[in-house]
Backbone as XML, in Angstrom:
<?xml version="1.0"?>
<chain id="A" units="angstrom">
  <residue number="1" name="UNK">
    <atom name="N" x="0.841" y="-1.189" z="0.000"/>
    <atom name="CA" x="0.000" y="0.000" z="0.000"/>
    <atom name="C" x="0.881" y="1.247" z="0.000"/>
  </residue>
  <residue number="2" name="UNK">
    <atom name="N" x="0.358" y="2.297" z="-1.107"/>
    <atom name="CA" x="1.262" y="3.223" z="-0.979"/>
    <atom name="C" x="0.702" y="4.255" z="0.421"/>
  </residue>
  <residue number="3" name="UNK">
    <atom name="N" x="1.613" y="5.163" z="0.805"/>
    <atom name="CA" x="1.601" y="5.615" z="1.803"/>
    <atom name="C" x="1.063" y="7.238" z="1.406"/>
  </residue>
  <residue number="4" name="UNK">
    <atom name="N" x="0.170" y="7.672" z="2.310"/>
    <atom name="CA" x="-0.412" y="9.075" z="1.587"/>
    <atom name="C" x="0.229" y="9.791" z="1.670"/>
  </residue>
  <residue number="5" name="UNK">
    <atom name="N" x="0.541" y="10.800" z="0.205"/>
    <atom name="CA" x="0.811" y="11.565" z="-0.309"/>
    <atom name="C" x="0.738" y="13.126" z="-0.268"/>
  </residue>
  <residue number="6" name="UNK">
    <atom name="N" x="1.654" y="13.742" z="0.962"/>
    <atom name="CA" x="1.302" y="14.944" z="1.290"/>
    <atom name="C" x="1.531" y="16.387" z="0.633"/>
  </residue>
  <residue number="7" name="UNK">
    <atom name="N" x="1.074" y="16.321" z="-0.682"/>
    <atom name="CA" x="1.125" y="17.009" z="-2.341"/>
    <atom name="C" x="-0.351" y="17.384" z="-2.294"/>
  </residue>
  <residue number="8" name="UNK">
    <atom name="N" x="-0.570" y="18.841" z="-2.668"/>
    <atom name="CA" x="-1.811" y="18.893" z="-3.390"/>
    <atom name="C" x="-1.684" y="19.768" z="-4.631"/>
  </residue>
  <residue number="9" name="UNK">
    <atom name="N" x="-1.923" y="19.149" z="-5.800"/>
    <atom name="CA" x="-2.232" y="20.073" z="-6.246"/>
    <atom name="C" x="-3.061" y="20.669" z="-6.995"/>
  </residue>
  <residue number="10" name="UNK">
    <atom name="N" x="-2.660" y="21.789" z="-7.781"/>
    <atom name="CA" x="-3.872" y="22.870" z="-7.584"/>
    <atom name="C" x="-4.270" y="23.148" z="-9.056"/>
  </residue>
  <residue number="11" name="UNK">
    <atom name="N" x="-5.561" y="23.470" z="-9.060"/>
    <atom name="CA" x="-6.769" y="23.537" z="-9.714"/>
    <atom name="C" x="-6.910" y="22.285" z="-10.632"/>
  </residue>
  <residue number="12" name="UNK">
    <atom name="N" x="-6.429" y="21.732" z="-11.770"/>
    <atom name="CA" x="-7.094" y="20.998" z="-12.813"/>
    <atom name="C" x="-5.565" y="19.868" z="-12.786"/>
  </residue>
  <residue number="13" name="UNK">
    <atom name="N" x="-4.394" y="20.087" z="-11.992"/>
    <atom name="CA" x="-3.212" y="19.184" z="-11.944"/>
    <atom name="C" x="-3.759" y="17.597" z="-11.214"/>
  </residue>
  <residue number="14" name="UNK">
    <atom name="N" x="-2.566" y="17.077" z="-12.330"/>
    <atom name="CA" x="-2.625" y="15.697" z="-11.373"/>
    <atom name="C" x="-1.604" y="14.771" z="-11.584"/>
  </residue>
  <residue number="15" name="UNK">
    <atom name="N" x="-1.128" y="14.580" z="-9.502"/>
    <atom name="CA" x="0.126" y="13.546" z="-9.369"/>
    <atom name="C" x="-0.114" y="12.015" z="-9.919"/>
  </residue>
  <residue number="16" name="UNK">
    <atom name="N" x="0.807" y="11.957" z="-10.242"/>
    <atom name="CA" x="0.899" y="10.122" z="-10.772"/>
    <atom name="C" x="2.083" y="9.628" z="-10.688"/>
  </residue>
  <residue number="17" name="UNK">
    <atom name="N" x="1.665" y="8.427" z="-9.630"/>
    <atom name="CA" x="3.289" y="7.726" z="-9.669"/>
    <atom name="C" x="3.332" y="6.668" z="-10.640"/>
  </residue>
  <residue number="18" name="UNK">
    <atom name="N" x="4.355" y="6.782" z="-11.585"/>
    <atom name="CA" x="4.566" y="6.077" z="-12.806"/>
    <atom name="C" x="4.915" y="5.063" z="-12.678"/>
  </residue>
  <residue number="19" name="UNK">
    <atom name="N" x="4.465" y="4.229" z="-13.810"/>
    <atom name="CA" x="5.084" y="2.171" z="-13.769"/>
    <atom name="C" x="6.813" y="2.782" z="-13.865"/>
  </residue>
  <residue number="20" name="UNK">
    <atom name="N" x="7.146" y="1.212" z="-13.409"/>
    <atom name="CA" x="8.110" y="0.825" z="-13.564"/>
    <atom name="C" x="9.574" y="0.771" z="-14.755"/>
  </residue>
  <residue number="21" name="UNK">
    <atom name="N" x="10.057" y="1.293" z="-15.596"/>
    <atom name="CA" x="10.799" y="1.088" z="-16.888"/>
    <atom name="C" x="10.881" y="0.075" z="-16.264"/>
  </residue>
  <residue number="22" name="UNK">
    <atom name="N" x="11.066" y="-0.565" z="-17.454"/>
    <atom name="CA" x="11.272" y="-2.101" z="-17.942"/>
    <atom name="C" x="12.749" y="-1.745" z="-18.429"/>
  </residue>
  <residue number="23" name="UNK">
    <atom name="N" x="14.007" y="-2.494" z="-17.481"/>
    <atom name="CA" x="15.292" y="-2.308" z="-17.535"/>
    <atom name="C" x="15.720" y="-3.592" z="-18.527"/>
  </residue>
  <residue number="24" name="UNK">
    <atom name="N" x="15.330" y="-4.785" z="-18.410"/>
    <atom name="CA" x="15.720" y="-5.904" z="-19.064"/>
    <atom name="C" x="14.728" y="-6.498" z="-19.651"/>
  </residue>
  <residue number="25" name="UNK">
    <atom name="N" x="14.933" y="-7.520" z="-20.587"/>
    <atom name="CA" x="14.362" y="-8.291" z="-21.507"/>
    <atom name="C" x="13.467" y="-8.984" z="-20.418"/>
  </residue>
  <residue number="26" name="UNK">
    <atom name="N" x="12.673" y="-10.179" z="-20.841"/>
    <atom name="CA" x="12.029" y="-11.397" z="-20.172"/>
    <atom name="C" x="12.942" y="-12.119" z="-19.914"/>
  </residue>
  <residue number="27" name="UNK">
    <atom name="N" x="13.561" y="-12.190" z="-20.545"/>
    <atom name="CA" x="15.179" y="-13.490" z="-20.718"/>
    <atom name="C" x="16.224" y="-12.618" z="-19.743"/>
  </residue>
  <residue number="28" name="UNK">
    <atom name="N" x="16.252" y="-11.509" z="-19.734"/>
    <atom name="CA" x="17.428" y="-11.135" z="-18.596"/>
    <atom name="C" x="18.453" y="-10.509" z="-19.160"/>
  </residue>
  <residue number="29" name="UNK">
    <atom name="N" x="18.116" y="-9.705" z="-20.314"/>
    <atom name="CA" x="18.866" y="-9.086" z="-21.550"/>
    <atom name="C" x="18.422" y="-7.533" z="-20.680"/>
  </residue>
  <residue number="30" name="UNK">
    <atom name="N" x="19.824" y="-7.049" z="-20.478"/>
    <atom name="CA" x="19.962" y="-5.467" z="-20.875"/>
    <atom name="C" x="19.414" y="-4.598" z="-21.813"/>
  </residue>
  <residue number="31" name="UNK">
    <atom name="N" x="18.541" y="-4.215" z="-21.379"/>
    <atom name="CA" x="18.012" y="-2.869" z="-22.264"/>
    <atom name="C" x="18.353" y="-1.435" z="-22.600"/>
  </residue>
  <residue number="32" name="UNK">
    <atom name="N" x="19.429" y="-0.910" z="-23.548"/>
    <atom name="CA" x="20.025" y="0.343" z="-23.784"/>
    <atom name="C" x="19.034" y="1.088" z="-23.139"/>
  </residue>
  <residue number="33" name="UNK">
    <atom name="N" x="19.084" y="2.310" z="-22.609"/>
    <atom name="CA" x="18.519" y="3.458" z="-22.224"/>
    <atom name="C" x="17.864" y="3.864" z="-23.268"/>
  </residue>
  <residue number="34" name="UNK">
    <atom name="N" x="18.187" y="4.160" z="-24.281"/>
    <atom name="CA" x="18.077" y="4.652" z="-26.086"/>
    <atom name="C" x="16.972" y="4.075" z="-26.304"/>
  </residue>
  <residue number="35" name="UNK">
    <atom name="N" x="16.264" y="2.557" z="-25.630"/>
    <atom name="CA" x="15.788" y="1.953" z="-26.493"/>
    <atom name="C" x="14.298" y="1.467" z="-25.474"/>
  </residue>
  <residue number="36" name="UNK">
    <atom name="N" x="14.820" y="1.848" z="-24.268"/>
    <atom name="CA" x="13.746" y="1.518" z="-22.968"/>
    <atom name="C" x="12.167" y="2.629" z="-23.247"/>
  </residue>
  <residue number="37" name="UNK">
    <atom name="N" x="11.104" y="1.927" z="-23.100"/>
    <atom name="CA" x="9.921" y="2.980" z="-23.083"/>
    <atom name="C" x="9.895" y="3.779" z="-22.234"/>
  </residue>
  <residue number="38" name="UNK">
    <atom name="N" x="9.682" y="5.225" z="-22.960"/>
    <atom name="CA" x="9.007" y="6.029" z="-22.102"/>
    <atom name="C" x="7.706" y="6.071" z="-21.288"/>
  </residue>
  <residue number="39" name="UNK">
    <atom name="N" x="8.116" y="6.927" z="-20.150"/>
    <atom name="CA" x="6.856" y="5.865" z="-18.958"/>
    <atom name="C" x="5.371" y="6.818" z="-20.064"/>
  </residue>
  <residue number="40" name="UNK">
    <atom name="N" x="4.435" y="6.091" z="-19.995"/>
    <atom name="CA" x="3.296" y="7.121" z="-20.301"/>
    <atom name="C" x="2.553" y="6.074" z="-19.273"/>
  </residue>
  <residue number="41" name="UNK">
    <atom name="N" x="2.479" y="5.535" z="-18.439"/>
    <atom name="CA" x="1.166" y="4.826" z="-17.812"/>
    <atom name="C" x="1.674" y="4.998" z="-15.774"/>
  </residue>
  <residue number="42" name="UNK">
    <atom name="N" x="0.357" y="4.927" z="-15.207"/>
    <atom name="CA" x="0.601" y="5.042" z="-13.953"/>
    <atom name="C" x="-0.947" y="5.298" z="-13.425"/>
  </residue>
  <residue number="43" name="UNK">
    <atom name="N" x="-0.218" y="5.319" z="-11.613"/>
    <atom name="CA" x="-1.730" y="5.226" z="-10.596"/>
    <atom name="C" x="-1.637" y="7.052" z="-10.331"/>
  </residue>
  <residue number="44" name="UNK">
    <atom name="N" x="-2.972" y="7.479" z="-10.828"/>
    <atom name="CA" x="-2.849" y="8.714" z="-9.997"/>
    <atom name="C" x="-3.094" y="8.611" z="-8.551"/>
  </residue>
  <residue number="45" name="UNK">
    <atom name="N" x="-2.147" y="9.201" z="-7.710"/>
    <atom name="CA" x="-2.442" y="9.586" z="-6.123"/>
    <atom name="C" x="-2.967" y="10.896" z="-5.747"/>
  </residue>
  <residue number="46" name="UNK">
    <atom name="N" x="-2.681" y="12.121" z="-6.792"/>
    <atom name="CA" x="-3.549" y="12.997" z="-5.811"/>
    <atom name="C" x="-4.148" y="13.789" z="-7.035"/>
  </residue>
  <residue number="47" name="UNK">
    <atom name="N" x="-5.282" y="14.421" z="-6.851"/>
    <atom name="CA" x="-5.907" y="15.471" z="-8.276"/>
    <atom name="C" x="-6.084" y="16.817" z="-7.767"/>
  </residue>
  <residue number="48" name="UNK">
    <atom name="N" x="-5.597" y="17.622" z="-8.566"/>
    <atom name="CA" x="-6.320" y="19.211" z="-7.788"/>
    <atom name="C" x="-7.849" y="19.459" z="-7.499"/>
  </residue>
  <residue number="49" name="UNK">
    <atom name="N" x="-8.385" y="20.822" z="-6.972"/>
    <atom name="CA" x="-9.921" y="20.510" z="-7.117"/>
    <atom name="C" x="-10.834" y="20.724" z="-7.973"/>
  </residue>
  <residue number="50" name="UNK">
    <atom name="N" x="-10.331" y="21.321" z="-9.148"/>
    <atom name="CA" x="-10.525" y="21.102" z="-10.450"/>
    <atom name="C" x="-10.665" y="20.030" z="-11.514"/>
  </residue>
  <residue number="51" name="UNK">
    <atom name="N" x="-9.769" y="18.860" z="-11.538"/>
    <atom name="CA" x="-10.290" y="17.928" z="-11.724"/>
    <atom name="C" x="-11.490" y="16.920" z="-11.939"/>
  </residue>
  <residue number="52" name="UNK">
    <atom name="N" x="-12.351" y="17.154" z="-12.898"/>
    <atom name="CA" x="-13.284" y="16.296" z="-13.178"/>
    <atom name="C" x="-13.097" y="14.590" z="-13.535"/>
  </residue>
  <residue number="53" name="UNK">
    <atom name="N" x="-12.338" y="14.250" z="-14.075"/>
    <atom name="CA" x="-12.181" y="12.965" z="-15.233"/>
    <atom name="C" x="-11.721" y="12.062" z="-14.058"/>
  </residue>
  <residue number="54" name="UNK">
    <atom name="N" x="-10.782" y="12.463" z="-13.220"/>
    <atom name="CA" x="-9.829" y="11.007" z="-12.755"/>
    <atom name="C" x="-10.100" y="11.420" z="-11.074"/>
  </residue>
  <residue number="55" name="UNK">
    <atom name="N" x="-9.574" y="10.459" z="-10.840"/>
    <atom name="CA" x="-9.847" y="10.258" z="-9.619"/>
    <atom name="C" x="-8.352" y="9.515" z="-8.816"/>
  </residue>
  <residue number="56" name="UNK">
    <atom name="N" x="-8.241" y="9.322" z="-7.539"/>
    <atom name="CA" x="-6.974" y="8.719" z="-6.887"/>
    <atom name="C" x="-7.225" y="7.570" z="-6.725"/>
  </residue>
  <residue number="57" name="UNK">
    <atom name="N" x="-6.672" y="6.818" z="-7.781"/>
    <atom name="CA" x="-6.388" y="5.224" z="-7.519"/>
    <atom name="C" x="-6.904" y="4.823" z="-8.674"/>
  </residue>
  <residue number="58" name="UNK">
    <atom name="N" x="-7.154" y="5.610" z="-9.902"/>
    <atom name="CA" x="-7.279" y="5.237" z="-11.372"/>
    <atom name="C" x="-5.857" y="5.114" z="-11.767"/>
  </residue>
  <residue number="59" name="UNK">
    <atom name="N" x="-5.898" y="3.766" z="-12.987"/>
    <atom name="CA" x="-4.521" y="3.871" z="-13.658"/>
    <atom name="C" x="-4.764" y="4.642" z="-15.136"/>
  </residue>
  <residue number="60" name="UNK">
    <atom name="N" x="-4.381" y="5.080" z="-14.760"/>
    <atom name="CA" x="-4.275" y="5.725" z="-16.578"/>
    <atom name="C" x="-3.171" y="6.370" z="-17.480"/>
  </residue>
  <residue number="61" name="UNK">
    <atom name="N" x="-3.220" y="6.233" z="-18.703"/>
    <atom name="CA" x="-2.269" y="6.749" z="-19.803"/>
    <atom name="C" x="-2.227" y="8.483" z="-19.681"/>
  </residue>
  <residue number="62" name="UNK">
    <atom name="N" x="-1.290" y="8.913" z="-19.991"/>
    <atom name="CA" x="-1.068" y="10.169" z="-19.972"/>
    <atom name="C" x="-0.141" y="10.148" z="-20.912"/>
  </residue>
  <residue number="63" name="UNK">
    <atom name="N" x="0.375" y="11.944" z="-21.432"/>
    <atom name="CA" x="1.078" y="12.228" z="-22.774"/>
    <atom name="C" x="2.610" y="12.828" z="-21.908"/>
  </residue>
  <residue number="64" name="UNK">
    <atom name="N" x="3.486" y="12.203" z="-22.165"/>
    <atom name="CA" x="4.589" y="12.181" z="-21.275"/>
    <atom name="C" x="5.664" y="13.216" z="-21.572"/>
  </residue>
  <residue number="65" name="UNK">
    <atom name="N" x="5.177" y="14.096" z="-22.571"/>
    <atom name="CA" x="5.717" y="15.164" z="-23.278"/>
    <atom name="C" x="5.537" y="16.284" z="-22.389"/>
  </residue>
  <residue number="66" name="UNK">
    <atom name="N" x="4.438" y="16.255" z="-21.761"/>
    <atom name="CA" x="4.311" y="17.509" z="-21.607"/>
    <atom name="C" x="4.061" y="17.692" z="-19.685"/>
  </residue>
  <residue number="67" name="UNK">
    <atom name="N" x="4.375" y="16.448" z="-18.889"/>
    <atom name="CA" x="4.292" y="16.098" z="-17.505"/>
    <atom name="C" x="5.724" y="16.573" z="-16.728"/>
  </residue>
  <residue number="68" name="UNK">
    <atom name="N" x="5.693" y="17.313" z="-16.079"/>
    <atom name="CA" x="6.737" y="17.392" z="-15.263"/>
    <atom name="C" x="7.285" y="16.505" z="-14.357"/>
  </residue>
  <residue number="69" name="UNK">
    <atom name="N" x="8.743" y="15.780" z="-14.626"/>
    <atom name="CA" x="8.678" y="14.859" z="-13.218"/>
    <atom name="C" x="9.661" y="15.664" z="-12.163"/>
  </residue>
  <residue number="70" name="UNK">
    <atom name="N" x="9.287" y="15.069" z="-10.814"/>
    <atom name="CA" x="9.939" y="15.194" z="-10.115"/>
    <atom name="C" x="9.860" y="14.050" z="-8.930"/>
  </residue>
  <residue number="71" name="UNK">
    <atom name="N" x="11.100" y="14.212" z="-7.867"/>
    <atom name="CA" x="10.969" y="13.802" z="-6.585"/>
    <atom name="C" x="10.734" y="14.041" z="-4.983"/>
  </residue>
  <residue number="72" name="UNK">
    <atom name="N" x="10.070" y="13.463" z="-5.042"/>
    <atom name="CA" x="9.340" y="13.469" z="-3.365"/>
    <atom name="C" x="9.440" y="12.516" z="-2.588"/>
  </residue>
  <residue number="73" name="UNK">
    <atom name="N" x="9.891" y="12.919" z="-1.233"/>
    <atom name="CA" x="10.322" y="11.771" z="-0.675"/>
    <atom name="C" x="10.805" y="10.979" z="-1.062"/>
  </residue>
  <residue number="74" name="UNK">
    <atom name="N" x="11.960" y="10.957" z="-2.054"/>
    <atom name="CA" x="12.745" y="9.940" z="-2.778"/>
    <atom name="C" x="11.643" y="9.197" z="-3.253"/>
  </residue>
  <residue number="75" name="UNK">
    <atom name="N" x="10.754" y="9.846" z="-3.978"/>
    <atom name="CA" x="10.204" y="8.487" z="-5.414"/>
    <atom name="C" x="9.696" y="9.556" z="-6.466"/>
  </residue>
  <residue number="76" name="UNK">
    <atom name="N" x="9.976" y="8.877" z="-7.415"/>
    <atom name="CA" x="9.707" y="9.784" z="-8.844"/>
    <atom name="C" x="8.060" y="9.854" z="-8.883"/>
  </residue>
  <residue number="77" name="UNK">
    <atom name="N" x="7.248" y="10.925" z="-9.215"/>
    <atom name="CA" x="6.054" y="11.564" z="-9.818"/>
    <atom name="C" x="6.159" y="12.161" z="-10.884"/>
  </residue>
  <residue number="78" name="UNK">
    <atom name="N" x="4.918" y="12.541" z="-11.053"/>
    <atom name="CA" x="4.784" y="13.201" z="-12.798"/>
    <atom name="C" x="3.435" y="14.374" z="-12.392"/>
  </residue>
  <residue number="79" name="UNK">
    <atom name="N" x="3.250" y="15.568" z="-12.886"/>
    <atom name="CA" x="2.395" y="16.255" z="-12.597"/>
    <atom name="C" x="2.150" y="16.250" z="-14.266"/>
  </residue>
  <residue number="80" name="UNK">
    <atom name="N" x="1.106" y="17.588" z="-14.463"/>
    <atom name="CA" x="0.235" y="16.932" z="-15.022"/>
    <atom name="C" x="-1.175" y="17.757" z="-15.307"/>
  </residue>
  <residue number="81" name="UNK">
    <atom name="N" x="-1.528" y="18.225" z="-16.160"/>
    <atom name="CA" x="-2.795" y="18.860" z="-16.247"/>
    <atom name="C" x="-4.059" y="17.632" z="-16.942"/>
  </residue>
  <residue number="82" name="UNK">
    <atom name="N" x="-4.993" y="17.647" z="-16.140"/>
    <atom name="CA" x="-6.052" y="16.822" z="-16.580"/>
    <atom name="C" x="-6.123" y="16.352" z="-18.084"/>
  </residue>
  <residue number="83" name="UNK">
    <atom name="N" x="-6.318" y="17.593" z="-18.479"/>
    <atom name="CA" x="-6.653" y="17.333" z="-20.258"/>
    <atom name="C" x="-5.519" y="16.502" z="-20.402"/>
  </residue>
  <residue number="84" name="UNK">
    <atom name="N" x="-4.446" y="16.413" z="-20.350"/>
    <atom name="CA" x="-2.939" y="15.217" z="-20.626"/>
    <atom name="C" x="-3.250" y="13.866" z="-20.059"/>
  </residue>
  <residue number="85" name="UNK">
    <atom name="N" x="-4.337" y="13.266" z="-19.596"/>
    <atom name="CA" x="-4.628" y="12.160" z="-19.770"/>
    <atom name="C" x="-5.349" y="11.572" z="-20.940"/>
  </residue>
  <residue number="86" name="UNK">
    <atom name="N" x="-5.052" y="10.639" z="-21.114"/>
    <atom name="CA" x="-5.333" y="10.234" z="-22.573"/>
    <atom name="C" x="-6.642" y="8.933" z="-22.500"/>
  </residue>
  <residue number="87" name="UNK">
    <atom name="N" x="-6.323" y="8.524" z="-21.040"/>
    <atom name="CA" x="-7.431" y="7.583" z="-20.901"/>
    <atom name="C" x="-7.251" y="7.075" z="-19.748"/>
  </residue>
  <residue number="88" name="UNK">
    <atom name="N" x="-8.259" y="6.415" z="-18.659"/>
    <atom name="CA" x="-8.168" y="5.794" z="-17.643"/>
    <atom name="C" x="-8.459" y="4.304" z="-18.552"/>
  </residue>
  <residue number="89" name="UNK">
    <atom name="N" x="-7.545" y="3.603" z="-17.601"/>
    <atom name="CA" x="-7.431" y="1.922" z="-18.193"/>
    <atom name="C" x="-7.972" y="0.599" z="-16.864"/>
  </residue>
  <residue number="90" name="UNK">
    <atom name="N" x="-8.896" y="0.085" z="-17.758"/>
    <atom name="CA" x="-9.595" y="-0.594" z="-16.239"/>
    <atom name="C" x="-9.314" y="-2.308" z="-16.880"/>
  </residue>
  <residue number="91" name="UNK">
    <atom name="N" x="-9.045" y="-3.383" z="-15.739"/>
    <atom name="CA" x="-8.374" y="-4.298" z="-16.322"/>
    <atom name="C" x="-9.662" y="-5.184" z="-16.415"/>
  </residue>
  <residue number="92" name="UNK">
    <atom name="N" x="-9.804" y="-5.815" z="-17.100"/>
    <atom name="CA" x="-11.465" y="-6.849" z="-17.331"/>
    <atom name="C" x="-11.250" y="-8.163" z="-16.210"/>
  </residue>
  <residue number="93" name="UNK">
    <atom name="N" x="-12.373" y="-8.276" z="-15.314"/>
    <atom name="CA" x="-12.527" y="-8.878" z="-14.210"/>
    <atom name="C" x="-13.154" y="-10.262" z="-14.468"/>
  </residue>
</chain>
């Protein structure tokens, strides 16, 4: 469980802590930097109060161009204006 997130921000922004890069193959092969995906997917943890679309604890795609990252408490985030989500992704049950 992640631990709450003492970030707010403001009006239509929203934090997301991003997946994982994928450093190696399946097989255990090194992956150049050059060649590793850029993150575009993650859990949002916090939304400003502007925010209509998403909510905290949706995973969703976002456009990774235009997200600011930074660190907090030693772990990487991504901010983020609403409209820069591209879609919430729900897994079939």
């Amino acid at each position: 469980k992640m631990k709450e997130l003492k970030i707010t921000p403001i009006g239509d922004r929203v934090v997301l802590k991003p997946d994982a890069i994928k450093e190696t193959t399946d097989s255990g092969i090194l992956i150049a930097s050059q060649h590793r995906e850029m993150q575009t997917r993650g859990v949002v943890v916090a939304v400003g109060k502007k925010a209509k679309h998403v909510s905290i604890g949706d995973y969703v795609m976002f456009q990774n161009h235009v997200a600011t990252k930074f660190l907090f408490d030693d772990e990487e985030f991504f901010i983020f204006r609403e409209l820069d989500v591209m879609a919430i992704l729900k897994e079939d049950k």
